[in-house]
N, C-alpha and C positions, 0 to 999 in steps of 0.2 A: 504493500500500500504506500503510494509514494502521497505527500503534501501538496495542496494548491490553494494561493493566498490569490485572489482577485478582486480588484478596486476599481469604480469608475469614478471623474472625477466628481467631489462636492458640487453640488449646482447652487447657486445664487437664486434665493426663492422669491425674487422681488417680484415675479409673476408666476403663475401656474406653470409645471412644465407640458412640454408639446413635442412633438414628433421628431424633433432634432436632439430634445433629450431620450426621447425612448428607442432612438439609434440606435447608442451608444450603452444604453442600462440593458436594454434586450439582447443585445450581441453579448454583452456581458455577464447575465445571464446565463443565457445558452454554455456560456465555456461553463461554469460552475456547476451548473446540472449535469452536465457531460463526466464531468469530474467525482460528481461524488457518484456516479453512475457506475463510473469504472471504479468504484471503492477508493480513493485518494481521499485524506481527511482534507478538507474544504471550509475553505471559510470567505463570503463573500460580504464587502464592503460597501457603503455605497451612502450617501446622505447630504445634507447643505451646509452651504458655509454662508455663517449669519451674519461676519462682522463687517465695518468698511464703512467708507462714503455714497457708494449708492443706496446699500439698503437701510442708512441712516437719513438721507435725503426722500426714500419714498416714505417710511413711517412717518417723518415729519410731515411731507404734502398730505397724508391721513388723518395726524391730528393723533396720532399713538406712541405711543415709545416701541422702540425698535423691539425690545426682547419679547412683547406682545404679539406683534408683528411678528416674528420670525417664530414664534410657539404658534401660531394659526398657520403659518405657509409649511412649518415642516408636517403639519396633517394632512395639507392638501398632498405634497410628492407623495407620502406613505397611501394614501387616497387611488391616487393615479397607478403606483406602483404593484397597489394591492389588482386593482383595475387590466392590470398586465399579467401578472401571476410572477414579478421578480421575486424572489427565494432569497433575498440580501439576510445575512446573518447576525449583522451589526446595520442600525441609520444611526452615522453619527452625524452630531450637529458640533460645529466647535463652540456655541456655547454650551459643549457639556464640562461637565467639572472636571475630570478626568484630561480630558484635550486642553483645555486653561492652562490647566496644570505643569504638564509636559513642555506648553509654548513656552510659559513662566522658565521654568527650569532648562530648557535648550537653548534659549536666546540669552539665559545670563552664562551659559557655559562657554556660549561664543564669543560674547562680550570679557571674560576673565581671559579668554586665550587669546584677546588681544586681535580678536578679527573683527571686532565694530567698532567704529570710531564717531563721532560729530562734526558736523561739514553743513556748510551751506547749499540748497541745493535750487538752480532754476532749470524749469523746460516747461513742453507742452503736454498736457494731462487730460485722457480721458478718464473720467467719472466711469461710466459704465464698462471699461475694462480695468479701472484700479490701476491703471499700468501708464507710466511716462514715455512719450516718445521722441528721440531724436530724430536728426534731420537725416533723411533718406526710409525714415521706416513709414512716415506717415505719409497721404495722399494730397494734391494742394486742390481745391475745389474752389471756383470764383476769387480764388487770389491768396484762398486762408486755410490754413492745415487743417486738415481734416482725420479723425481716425479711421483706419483703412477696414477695419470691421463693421463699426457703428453707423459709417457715416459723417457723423455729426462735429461739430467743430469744435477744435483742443481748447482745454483752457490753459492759462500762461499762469504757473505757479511760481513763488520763490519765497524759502522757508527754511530756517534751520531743520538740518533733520539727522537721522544715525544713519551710517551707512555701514553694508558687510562688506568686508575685503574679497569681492569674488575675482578681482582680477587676479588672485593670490592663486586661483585653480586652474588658470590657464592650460598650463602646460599637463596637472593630471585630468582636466576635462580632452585635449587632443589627443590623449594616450585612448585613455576610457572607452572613447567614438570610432577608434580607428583600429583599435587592439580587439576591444572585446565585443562580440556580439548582443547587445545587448537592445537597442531601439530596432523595431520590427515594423514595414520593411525597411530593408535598409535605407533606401533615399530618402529618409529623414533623419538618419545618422549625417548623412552627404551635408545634407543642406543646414543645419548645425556647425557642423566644421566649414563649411562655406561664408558662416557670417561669421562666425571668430578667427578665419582667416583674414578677412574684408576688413572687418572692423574691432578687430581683439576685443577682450573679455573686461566692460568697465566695472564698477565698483556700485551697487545698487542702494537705492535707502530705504533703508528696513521700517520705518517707523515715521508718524506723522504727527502732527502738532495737534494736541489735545482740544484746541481751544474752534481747532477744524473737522476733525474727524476723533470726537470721544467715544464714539460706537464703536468701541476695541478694547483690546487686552493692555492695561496699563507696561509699560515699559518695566522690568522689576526694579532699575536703579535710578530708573528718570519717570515720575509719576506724570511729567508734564506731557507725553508722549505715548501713543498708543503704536502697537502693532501693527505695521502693514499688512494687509489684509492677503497676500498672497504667501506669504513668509507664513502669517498662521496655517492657511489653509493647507499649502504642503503637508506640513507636520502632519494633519489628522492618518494619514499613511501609516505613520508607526505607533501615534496611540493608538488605531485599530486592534493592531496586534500587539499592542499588551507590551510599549516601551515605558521605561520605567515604573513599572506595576509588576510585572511579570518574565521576568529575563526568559524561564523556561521557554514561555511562551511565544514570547518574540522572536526569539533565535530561529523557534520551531517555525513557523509563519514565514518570518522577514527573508531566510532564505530562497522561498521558493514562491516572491510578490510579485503579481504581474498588472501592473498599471493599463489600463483600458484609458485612451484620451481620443478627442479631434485634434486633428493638425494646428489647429487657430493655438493649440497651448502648448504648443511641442518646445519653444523658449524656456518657458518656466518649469517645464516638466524635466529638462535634460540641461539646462548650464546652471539656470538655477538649483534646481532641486536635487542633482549630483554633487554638487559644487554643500551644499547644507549638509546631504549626506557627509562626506567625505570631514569635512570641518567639524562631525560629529561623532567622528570614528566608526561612524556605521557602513556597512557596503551598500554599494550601488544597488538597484531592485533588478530580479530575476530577469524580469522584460520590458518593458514601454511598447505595447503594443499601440499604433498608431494609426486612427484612419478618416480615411477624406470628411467631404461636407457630402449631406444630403442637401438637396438643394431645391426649389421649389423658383417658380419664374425666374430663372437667373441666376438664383442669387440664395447663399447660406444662410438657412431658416434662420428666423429668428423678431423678435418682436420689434424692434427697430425697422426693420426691413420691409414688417406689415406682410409677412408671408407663410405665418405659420399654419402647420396644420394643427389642429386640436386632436389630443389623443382619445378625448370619447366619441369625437365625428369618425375616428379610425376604427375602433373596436365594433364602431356600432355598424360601419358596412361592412365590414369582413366577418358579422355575426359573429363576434364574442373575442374572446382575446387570442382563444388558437391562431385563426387567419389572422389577426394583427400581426402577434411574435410572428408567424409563419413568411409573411410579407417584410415583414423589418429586416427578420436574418437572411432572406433567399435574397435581397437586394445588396445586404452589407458587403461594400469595397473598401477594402482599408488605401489600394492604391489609387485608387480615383473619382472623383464627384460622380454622386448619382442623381441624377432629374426624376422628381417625383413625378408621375404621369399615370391619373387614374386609371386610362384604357388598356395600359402595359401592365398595369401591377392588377388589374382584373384578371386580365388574361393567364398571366402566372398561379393565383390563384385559381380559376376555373379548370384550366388544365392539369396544375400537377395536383393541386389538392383535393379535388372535387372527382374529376373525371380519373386520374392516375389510382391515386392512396385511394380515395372515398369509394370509388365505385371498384375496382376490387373485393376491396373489405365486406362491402355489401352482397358481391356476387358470391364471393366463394364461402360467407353465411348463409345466403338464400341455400347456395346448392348442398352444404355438408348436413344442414337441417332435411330439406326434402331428401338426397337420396341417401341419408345413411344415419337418417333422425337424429344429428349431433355430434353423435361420436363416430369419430374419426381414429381409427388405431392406425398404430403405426406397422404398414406393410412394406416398409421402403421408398424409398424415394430417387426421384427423377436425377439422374448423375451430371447433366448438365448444368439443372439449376444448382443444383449444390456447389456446384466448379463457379458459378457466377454468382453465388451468395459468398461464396470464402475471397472473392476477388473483393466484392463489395466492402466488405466488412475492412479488409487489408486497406483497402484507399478510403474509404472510410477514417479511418483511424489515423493515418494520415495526414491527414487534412485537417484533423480537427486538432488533434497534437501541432501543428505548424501555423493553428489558429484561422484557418482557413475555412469557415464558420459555412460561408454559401456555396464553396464546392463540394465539403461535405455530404448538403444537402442534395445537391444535384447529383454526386455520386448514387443515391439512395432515390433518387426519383430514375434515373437511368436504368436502375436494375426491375425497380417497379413496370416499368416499361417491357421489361425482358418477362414479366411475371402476367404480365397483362396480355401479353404474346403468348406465352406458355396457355392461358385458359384457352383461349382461339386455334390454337394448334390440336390440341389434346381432346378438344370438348367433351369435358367428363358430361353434361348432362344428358351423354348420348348412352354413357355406360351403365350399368345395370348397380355396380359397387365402386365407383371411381375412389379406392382407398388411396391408392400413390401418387396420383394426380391432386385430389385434393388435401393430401397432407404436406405432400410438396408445398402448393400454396401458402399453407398455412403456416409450416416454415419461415416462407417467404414473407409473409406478412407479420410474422413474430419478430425477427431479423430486422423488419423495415422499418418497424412499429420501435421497436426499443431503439431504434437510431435516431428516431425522428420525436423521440421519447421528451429531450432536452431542448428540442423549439415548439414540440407543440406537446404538452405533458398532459392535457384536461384529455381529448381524444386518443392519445396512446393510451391510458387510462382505460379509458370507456372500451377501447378497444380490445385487451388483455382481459377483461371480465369477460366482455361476450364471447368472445371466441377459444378463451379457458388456459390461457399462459400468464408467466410474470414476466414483470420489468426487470431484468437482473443484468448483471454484467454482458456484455454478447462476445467476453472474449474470453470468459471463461468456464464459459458452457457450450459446449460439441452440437453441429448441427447434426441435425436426424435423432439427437437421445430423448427427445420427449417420445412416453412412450404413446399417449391416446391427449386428441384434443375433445373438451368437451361445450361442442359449442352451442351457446343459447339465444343468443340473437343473431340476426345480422344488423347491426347499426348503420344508421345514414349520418353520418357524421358531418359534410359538411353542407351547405346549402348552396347552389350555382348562383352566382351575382348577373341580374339581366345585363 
């Protein structure tokens, strides 16, 4: 039984999340289920980050205190998430005491070793990304910087503030990116080493003027000065897993973390967030699995943008959250933007899931009920499928080990295709006792089902009752050893969308 630590990042709950967060939560997902699937102890992360300037500016436009505010928006994500079927094992929020805690204690540990200092600091500042920009990062729009994400135009700050010595990791962040395999796919390694070759590794300021942004974690040696909001939010990564509370525990964990992000944060996730570790005597995380934008008219969803989609208008056409997850993960690219387009992601739908999985499942219930009232024993089975269910299963596994989430899937809809061929070729309802032909299926649809187990769990489910098998590892139980299937319905599992 090997360990898998999985995290997507903290969201900012200063609105409902929507389909650009449930991307990234559902792909995330999926690796997690997989995982404790194949028996690995598991533990999945996933929750909001409450502090900062924005979502101290929206509770004020409300007329609340921010901790109000972010105790009502963290029931909505848990809401939405429940709404999706994420299995997260920990929601932290960093206003929990525990994550305080830990910021408390890591940022005076780096400030004693001499790696933060006080400095004046001016540039241009977006709000809604928390983050300063220099010149060449940001966009110039009618004559005036603009942030390349948001849109909207920079404001011009300038402010005593503490800054971390990260240019101090230069040279072990070039190592890091270039040495070790670690950011997944690679060309977002590239493209890291690309800007700290352009423009080397400056010095960042951890922490903001109280008197500006008090909706933070007091500074432990300067009360006049809170937390930068981004500096906190890393951290909740290793109070997850039980840093400073539980050594057993983290060691056990932190070895084997694998960070789930969009591109838009691949800066803070790898010079920053390396560069903390490292300053922290902790190692670098197992992965930084990394992937593009969904994308909706043009342009990366998102509420600024005025493009999102709502995650209960999604659930609520693809009839419940199966076809949601199903449609999230069979689109997920980690190497390139996808355009959301209803008439494509029908289609995907009607055909693999409806017509491919669904109507199988149906078929070879109707026929093992009528001709053999259920039961099904096991008289052997068809030698070819078996030689293309052991393929399956191998590329299968594959793929999903290498995080490769949507070929997976299509790996498993491929073979379902070869099974759905198999009824047509054979036509047991022509035989008098179709034992080998329809236990083959059944096989086949047991095999299919438990693969498909981790994007769509409620219908694998339903599935595995009616047709008389369990959800169990599929790699460590032999095909053809069940000895009799007992099956009692045949379920219509999913609904065709006109």
């Amino acid at each position: 039984m090997g360990v898998f630590y999985i995290t997507t990042p903290i969201y900012y709950p200063n609105a409902p999340p929507h389909l650009g967060h449930a991307y990234t939560t559902v792909y995330a997902d999926v690796l997690a289920r997989y995982h404790r699937l194949i028996g690995d102890d598991t533990f999945f992360l996933t929750g909001t980050d409450e502090h900062g300037l924005k979502l101290q500016r929206v509770a004020e436009s409300k007329g609340v205190h921010p901790k109000k505010f972010v105790d009502e928006m963290a029931e909505v994500y848990k809401y939405y998430w429940s709404m999706l079927d994420i299995s997260y094992d920990r929601f932290i929020r960093t206003t929990d005491e525990d994550h305080e805690e830990v910021v408390r204690r890591a940022i005076m540990d780096l400030y004693k070793k001499g790696l933060i200092y006080r400095a004046k600091y001016s540039g241009l500042y977006c709000v809604d990304c928390e983050k300063f920009y220099s010149e060449g990062e940001y966009e110039v729009i009618d004559g005036k910087p603009h942030c390349p994400i948001h849109k909207k135009p920079l404001e011009y700050l300038e402010e005593d503030t503490y800054y971390f010595k990260l240019s101090e990791f230069e040279d072990y962040l070039r190592r890091l990116l270039s040495e070790k395999d670690i950011v997944y796919p690679e060309q977002y390694a590239r493209e890291v080493l690309g800007k700290i070759e352009k423009e080397g590794l400056r010095d960042v300021s951890i922490a903001r003027p109280k008197e500006r942004v008090w909706w933070g974690i007091p500074l432990p040696w300067d009360e006049g000065y809170t937390v930068y909001v981004w500096f906190d939010a890393l951290l909740n990564y290793i109070t997850g897993a039980g840093y400073l509370i539980d050594k057993e525990r983290f060691e056990k964990y932190w070895s084997s973390v694998h960070h789930v992000i969009g591109k838009d944060i691949l800066w803070f996730h790898t010079a920053i967030w390396f560069s903390m570790l490292k300053a922290l005597d902790i190692p670098p995380p197992r992965k930084l699995v990394v992937h593009a934008f969904v994308v909706n008219r043009g342009l990366k969803m998102g509420k600024s943008a005025g493009n999102i989609i709502a995650i209960e208008d999604f659930v609520e056409h693809y009839h419940g959250s199966d076809g949601a997850r199903y449609i999230i993960a069979r689109i997920f690219n980690l190497h390139k933007d996808v355009e959301v387009s209803g008439e494509q992601l029908d289609t995907i739908y009607n055909s693999e899931l409806v017509d491919n999985y669904g109507n199988l499942v149906r078929r070879v219930g109707v026929l093992a009920l009528r001709k053999l009232n259920g039961r099904v024993e096991n008289r052997g089975m068809d030698g070819r499928v078996e030689k293309a269910l052991s393929k399956m299963l191998e590329e299968y596994r594959a793929s999903m080990n290498s995080y490769e989430v949507s070929r997976a899937i299509g790996v498993v809809m491929d073979f379902l295709g070869e099974a759905n061929a198999y009824v047509n070729q054979t036509r047991p309802w022509e035989k008098k006792e179709p034992y080998e032909e329809l236990y083959t299926l059944l096989e086949a649809i047991k095999y299919a089902t438990i693969t498909l187990s981790p994007v769509i769990p409620r219908s694998a489910d339903k599935t595995a009752k009616a047709l008389g098998f369990d959800i169990v590892n599929p790699f460590t139980t032999s095909i053809g050893s069940q000895k009799e299937y007992v099956v009692k319905e045949a379920p219509i599992l999913f609904k065709k969308i006109k």
